[in-house]
ZAMINU-718030 format. One line per field, with one value per residue: residue number from 1; x, y, z of N, C-alpha, C in turn. Coordinates in steps of 0.05 Angstrom, whole numbers. Example, Ala and Ser with C-alpha at 12.3 -4.5 7.8 and 13.67 -1.06 7.14 Angstrom:
<atoms>
pos [1, 2]
n.px [264, 257]
n.py [-114, -45]
n.pz [156, 142]
ca.px [246, 273]
ca.py [-90, -21]
ca.pz [156, 143]
c.px [264, 258]
c.py [-66, 1]
c.pz [156, 157]
</atoms>
This chain:
<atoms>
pos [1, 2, 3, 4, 5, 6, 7, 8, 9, 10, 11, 12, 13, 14, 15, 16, 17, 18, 19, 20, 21, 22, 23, 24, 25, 26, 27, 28, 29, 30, 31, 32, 33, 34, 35, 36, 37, 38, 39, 40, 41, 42, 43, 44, 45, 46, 47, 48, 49, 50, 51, 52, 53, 54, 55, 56, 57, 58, 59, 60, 61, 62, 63, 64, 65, 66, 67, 68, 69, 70, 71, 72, 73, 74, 75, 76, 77, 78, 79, 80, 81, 82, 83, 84, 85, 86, 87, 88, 89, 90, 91, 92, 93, 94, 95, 96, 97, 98, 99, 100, 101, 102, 103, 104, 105, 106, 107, 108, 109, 110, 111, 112, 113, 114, 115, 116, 117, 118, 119, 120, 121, 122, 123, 124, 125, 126, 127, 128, 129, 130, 131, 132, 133, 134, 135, 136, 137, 138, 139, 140, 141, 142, 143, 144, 145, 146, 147, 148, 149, 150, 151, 152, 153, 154, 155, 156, 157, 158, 159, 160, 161, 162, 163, 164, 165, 166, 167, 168, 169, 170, 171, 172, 173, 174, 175, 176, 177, 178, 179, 180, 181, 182, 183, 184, 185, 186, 187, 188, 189, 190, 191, 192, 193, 194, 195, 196, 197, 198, 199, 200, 201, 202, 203, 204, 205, 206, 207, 208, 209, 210, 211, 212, 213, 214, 215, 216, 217, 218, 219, 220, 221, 222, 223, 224, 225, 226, 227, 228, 229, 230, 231, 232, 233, 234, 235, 236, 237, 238, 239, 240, 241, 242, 243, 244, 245, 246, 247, 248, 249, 250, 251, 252, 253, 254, 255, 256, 257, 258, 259, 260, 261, 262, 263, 264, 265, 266, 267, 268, 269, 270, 271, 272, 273, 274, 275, 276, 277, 278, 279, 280, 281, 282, 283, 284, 285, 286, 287, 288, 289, 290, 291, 292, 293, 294, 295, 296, 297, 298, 299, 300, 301, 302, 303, 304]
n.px [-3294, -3268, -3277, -3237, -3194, -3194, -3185, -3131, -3103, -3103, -3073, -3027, -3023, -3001, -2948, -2926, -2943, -2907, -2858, -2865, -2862, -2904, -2976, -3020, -3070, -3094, -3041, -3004, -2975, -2912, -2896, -2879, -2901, -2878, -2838, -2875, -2887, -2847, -2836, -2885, -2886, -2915, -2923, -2879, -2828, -2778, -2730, -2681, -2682, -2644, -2612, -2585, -2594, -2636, -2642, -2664, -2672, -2657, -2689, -2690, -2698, -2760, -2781, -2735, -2708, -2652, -2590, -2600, -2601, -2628, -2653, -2722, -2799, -2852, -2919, -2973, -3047, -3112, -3187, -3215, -3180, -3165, -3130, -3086, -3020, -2965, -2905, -2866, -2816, -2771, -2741, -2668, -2626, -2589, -2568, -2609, -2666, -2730, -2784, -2824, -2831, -2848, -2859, -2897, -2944, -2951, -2969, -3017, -3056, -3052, -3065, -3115, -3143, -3156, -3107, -3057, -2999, -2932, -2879, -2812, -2750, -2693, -2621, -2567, -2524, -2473, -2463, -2435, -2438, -2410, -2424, -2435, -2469, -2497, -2528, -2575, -2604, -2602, -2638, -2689, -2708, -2703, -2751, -2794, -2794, -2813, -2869, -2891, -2894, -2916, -2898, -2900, -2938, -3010, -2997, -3017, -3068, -3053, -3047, -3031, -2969, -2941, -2890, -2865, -2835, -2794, -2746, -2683, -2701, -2738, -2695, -2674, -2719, -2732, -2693, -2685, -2745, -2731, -2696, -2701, -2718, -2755, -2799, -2822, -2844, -2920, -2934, -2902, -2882, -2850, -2833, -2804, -2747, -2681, -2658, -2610, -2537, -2491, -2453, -2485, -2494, -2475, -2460, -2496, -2519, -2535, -2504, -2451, -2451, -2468, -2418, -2381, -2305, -2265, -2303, -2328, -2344, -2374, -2395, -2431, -2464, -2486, -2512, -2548, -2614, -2639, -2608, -2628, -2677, -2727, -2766, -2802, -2818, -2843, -2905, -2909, -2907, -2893, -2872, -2852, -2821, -2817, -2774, -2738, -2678, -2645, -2656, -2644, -2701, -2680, -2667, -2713, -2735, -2706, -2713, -2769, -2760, -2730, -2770, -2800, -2776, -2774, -2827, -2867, -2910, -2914, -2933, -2917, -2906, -2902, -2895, -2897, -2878, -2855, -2801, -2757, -2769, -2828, -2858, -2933, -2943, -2942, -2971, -3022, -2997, -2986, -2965, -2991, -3031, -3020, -3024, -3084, -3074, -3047, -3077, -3131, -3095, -3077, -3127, -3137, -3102, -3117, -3097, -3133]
n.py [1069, 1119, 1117, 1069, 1097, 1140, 1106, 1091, 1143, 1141, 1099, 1116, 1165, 1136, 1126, 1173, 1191, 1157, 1176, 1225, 1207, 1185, 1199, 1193, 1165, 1142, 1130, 1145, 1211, 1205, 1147, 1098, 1061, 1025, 1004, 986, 940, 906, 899, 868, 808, 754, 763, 752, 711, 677, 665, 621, 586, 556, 601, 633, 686, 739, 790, 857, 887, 952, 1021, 1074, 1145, 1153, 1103, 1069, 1010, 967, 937, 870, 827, 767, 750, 754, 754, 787, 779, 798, 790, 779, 795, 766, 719, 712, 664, 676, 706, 752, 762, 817, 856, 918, 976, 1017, 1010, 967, 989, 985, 974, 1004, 1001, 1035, 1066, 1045, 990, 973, 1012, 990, 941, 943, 957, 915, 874, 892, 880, 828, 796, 755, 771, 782, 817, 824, 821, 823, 805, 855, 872, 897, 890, 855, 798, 743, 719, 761, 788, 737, 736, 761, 753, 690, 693, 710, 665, 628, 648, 647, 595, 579, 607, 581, 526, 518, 538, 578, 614, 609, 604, 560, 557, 586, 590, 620, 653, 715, 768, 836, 892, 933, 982, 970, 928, 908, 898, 853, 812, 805, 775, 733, 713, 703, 672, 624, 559, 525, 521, 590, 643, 666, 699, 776, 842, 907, 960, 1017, 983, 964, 945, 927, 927, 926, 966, 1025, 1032, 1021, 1065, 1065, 1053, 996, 969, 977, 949, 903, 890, 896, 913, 897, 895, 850, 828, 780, 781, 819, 807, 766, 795, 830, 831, 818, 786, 738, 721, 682, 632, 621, 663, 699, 729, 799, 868, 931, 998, 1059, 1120, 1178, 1221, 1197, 1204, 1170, 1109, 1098, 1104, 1072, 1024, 997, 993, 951, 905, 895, 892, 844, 809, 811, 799, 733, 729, 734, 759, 824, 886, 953, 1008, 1079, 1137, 1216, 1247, 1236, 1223, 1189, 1133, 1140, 1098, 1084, 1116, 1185, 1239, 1278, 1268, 1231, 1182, 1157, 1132, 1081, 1042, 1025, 1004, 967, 933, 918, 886, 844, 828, 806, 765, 731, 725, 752]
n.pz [315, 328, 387, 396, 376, 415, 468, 443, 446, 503, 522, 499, 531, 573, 568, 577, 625, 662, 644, 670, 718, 746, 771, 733, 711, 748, 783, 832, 853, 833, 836, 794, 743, 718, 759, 791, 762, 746, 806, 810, 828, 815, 770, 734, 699, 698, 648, 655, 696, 726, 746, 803, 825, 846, 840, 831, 763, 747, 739, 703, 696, 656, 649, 632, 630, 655, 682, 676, 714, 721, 665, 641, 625, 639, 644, 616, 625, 588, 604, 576, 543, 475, 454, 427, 433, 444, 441, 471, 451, 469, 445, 454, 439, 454, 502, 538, 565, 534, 573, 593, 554, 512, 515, 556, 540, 487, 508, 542, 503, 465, 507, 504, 470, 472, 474, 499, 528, 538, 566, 546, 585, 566, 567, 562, 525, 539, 597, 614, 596, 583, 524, 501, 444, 429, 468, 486, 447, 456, 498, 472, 432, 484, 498, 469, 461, 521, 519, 478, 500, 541, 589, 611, 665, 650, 602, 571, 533, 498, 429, 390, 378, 364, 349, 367, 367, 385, 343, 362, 406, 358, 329, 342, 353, 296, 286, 317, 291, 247, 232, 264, 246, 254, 279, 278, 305, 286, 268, 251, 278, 265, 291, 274, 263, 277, 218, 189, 202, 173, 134, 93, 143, 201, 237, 281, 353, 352, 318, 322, 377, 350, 315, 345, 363, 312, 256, 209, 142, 150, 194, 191, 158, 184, 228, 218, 182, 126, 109, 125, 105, 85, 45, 80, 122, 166, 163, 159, 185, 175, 207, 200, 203, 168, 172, 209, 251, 272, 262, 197, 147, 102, 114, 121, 68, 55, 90, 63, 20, 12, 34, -12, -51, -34, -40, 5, 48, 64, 103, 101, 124, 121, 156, 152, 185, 253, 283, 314, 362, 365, 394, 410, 375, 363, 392, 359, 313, 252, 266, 303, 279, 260, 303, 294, 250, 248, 280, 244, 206, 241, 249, 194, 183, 225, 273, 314]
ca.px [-3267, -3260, -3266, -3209, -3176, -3199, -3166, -3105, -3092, -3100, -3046, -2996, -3013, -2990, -2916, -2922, -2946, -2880, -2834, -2866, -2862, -2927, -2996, -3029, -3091, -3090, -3024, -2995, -2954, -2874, -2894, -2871, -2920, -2854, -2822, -2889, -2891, -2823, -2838, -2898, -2864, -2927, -2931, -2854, -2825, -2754, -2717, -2666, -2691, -2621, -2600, -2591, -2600, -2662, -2641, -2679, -2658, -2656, -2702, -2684, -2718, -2772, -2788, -2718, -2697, -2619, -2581, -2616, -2595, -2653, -2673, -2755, -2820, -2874, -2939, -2997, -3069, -3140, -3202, -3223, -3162, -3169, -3114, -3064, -2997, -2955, -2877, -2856, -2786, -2771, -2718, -2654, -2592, -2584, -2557, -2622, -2696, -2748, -2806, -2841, -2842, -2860, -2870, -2922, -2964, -2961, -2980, -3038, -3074, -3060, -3092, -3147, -3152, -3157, -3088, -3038, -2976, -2903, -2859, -2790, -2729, -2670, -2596, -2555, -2496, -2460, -2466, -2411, -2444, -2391, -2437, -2445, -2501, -2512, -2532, -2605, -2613, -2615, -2665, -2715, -2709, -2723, -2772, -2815, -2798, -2828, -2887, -2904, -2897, -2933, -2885, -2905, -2965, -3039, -3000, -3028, -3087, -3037, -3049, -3015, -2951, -2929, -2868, -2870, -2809, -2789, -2711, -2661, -2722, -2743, -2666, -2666, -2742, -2730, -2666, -2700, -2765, -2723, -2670, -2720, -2728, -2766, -2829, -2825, -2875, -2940, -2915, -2881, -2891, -2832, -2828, -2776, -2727, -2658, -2651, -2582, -2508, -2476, -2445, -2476, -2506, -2457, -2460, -2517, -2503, -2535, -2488, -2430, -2452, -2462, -2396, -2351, -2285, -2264, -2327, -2319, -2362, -2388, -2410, -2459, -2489, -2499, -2535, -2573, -2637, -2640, -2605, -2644, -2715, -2730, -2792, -2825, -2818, -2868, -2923, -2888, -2920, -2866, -2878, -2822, -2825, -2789, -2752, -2720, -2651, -2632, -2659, -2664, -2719, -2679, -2659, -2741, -2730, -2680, -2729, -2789, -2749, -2719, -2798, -2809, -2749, -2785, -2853, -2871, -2935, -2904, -2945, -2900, -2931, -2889, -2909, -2882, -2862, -2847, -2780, -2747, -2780, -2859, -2872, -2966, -2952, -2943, -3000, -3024, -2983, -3001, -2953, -3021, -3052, -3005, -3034, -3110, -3071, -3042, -3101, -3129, -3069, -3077, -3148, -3135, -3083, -3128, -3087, -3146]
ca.py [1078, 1141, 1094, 1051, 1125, 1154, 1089, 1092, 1155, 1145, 1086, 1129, 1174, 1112, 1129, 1205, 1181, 1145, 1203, 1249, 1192, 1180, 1213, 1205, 1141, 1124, 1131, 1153, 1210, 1192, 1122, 1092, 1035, 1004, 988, 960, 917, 896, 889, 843, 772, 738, 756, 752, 683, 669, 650, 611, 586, 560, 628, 645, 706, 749, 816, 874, 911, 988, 1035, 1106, 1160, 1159, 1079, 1055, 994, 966, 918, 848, 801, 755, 754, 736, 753, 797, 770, 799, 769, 800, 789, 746, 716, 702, 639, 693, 722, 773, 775, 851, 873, 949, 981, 1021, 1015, 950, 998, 1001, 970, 1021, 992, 1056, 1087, 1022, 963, 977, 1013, 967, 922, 951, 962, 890, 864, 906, 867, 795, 774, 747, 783, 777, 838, 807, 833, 817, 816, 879, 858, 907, 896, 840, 773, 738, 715, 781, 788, 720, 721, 770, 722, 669, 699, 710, 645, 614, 662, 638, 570, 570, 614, 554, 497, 526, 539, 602, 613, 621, 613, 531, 557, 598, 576, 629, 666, 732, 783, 866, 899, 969, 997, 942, 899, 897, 870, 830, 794, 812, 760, 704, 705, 698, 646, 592, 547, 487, 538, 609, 668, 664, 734, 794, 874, 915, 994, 1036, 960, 964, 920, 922, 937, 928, 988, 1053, 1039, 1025, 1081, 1064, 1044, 976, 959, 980, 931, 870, 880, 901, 925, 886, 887, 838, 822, 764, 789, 848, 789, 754, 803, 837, 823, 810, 759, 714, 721, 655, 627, 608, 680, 692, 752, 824, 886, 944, 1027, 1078, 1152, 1187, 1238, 1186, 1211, 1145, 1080, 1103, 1089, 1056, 1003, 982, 984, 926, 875, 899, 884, 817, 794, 817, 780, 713, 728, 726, 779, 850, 904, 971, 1038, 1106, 1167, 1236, 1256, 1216, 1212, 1161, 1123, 1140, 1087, 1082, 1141, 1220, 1263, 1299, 1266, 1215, 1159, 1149, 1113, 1051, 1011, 1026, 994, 935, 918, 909, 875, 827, 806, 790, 740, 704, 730, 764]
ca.pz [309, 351, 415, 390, 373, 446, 477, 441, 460, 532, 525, 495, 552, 606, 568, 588, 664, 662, 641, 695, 746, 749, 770, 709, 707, 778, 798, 851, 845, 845, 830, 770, 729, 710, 789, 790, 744, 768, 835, 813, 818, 808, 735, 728, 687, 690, 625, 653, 722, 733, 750, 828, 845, 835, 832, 807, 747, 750, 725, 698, 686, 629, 645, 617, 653, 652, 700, 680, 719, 711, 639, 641, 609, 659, 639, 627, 613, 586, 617, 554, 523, 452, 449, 419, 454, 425, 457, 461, 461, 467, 438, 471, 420, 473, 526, 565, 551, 534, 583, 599, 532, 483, 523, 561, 527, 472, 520, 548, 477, 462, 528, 502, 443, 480, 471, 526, 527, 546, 548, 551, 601, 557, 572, 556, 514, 553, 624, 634, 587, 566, 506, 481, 423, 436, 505, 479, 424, 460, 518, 453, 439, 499, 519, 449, 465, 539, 510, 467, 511, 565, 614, 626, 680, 636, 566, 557, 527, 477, 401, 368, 386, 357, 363, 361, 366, 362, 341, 370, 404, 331, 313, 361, 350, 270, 280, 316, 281, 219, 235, 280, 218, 265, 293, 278, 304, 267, 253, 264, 280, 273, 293, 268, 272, 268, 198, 176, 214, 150, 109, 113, 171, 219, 256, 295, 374, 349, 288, 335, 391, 344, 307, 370, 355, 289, 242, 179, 132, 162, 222, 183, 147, 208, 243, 196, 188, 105, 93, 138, 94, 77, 41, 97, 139, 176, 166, 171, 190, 185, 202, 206, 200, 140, 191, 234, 247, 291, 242, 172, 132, 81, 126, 128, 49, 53, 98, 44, -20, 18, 26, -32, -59, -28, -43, 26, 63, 82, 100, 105, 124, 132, 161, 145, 216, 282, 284, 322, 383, 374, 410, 402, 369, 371, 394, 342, 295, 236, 269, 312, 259, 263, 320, 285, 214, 264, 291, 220, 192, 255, 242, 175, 196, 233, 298, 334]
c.px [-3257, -3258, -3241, -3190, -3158, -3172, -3130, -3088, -3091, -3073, -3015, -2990, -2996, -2954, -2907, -2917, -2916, -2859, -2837, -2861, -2890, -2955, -3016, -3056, -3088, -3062, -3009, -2972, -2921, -2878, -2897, -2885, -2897, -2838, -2847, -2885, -2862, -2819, -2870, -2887, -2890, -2938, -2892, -2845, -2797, -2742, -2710, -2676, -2664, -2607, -2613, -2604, -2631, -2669, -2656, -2671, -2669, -2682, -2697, -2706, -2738, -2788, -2764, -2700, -2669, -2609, -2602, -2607, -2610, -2665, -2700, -2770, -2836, -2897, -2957, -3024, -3091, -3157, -3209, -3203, -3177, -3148, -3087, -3049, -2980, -2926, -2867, -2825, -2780, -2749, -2698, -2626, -2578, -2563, -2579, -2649, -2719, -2780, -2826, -2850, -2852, -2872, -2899, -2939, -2973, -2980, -3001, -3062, -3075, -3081, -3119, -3164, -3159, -3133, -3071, -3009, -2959, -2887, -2830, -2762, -2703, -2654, -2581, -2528, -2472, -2460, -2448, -2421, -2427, -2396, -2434, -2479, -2512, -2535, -2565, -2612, -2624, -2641, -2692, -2717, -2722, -2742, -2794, -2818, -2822, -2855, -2902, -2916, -2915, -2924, -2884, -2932, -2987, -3030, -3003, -3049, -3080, -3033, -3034, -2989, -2940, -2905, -2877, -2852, -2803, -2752, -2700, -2680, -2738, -2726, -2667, -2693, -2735, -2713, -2680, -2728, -2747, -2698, -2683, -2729, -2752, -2797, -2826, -2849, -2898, -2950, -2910, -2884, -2867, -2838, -2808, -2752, -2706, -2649, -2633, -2553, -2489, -2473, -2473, -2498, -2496, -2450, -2479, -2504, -2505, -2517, -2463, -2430, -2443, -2436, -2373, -2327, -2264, -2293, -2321, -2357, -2391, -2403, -2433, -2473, -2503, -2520, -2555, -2596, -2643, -2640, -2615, -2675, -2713, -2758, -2817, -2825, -2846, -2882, -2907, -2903, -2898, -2885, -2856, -2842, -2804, -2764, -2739, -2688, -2630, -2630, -2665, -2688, -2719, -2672, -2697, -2738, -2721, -2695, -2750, -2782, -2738, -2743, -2807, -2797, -2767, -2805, -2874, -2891, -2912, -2924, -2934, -2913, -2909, -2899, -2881, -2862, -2869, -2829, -2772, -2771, -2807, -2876, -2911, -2967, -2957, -2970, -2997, -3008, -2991, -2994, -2978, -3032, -3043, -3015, -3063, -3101, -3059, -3060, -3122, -3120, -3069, -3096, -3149, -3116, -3094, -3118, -3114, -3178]
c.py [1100, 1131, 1085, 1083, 1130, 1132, 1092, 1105, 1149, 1117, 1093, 1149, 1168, 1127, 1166, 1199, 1178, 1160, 1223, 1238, 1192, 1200, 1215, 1170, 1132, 1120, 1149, 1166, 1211, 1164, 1119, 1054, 1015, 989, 976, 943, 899, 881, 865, 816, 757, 730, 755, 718, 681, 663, 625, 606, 568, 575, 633, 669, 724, 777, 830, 881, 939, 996, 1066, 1123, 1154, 1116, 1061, 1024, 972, 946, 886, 827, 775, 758, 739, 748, 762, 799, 787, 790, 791, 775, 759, 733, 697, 670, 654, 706, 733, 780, 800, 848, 903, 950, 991, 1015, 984, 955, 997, 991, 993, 1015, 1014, 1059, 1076, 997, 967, 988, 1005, 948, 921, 951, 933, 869, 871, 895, 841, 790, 781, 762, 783, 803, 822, 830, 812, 820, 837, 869, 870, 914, 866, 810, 763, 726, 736, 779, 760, 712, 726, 751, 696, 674, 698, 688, 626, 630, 652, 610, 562, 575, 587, 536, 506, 520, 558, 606, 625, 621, 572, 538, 572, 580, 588, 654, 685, 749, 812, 871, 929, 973, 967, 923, 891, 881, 849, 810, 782, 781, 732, 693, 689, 676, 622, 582, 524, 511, 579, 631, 659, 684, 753, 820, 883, 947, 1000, 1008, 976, 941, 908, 937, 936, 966, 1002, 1053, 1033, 1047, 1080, 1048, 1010, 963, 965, 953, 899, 863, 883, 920, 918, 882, 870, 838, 802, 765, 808, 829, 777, 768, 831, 812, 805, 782, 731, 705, 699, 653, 624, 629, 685, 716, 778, 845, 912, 972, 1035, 1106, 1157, 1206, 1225, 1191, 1189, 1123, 1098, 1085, 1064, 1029, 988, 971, 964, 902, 883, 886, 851, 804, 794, 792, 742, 708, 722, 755, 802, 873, 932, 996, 1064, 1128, 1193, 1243, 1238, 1220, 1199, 1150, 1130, 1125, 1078, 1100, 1174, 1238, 1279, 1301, 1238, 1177, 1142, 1126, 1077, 1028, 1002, 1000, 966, 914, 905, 890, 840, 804, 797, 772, 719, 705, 736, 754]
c.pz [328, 378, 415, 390, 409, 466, 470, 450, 496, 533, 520, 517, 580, 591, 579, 618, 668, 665, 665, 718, 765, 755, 745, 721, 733, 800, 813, 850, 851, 841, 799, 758, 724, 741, 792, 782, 749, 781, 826, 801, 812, 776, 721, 727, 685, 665, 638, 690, 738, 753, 787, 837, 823, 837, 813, 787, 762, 735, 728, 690, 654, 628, 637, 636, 636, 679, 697, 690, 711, 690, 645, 621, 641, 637, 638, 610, 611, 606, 601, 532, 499, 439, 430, 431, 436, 448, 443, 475, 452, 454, 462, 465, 445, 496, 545, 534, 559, 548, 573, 578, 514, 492, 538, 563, 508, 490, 531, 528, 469, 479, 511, 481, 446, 473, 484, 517, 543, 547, 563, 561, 588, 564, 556, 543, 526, 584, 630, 620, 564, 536, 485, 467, 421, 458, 494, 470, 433, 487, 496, 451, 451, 506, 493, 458, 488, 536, 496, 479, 525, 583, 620, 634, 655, 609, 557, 544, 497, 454, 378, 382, 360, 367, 349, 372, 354, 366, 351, 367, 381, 312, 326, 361, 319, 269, 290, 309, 254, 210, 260, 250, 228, 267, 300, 288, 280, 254, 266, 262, 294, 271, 288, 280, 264, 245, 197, 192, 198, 131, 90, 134, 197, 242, 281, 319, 364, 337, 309, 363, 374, 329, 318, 353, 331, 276, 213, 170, 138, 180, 212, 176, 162, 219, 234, 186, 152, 97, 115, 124, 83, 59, 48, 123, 151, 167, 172, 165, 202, 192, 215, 193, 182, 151, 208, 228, 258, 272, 218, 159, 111, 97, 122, 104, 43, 61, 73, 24, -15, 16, 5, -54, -55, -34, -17, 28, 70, 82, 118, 103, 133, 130, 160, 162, 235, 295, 298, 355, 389, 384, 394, 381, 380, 367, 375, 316, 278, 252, 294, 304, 262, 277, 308, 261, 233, 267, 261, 208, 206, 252, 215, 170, 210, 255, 317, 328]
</atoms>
């Protein structure tokens, strides 16, 4: 257990590296783990291979990357894959994906676990897609779909596909785990999600994106997360912090009581302090514990 601990921490340290612009585990410093990962096209998967041009996105300070032209999926593989993949989407109120600070160091601890991973470069509902909140939606989507088939390099050997999702990239997984009625995730891990954009939570940048500048009723139900819980949801593994000043807590309440509502698996964990975006987890703080209660949660699923 203190190994798995020791480890953890050093993955939450890759999101520090990140913020300082590197120097931290090998890197070089002023180099950023995230323009890597970027700049490596060989583990980079197109969504929509359609799509001309092959522009970079951006990357801001702290790991945050923005401009997607190219929605894909950057790959990465363990030494010993277990036949399990786990698509990550970060959060970022869907102004700006949180690589640095959630994606991959999630993604690093999963490797670590044998299972293949995806972190997914979604479209920005606000960078010019005339879709809107469709356009993400449908990158999740296909980005599960090609996961499946095995149209993404090293995932034919892939038996079980999961989603993890923190703040938005938790609305935005949360929404198409829970509305694919044909082949859904084989389950789902949400951080501090964005649940509900419906009434009083509207204030949040997310709830403002998905209901634009007329919000009706229809549109909160739509993209809220609730009223999608079906019978046949998949596996749900929630944690939030009780101080989050960004996602309240009661919003987690709402998917809980909806599984609950169904009779469907939820296993919901909140810690005292975090507050918003802890990512692996805050040094020295309980929100730590989470990936230890994941990893748990996972092998008794039959995931790992």
């Amino acid at each position: 257990m203190s190994t798995r601990r020791q480890f953890l921490q050093g993955c939450s340290a890759l999101s520090l590296a990140v913020s300082a612009g590197g120097g931290r585990r090998g890197l070089a410093r002023g180099t950023c783990p995230v323009k890597a990962m970027l700049h490596d096209e060989s583990g980079f998967y197109p969504l929509w291979p359609e799509v001309g041009t092959m522009e970079q996105p951006r990357v801001a300070r702290g790991g945050r990357v923005y401009g997607i032209h190219v929605p894909g999926l950057h790959v990465m593989r363990p030494v010993h894959p277990n036949g399990s993949a786990v698509i990550i989407a970060a959060g970022g109120g869907y102004g700006h994906i949180a690589v640095g600070h959630e994606a991959l160091p999630a993604a690093r601890w999963l490797v670590s676990l044998g299972v293949t991973v995806a972190i997914l470069l979604y479209r920005l509902p606000g960078e010019g897609w005339a879709e809107g909140m469709e356009a993400p939606l449908a990158d999740a989507r296909q980005a599960l779909h090609l996961l499946r088939s095995g149209q993404v390099g090293g995932s034919g050997n892939v038996r079980r596909v999961g989603f993890m999702g923190f703040s938005a990239g938790g609305h935005l997984l949360g929404l198409t785990a829970l509305q694919d009625h044909d082949a859904p995730p084989v389950l789902l891990m949400l951080l501090y999600p964005v649940v509900s954009v419906a009434p009083p939570f509207t204030g949040s940048r997310t709830s403002r994106v998905c209901l634009g500048d007329n919000p009706t009723v229809e549109r909160a139900v739509r993209w809220s997360l609730p009223s999608h819980v079906r019978d046949d949801a998949p596996p749900l593994f929630m944690a939030h912090a009780l101080d989050d000043l960004i996602v309240s807590p009661e919003q987690e309440t709402l998917l809980l009581q909806a599984y609950q509502r169904h009779g469907r698996p939820c296993e919901d964990h909140r810690f005292a302090t975090g507050g918003h975006g802890f990512g692996l987890g805050r040094r020295n703080g309980s929100t730590g514990q989470w990936p230890i209660l994941a990893e748990f949660w996972m092998r008794r699923q039959g995931f790992l």
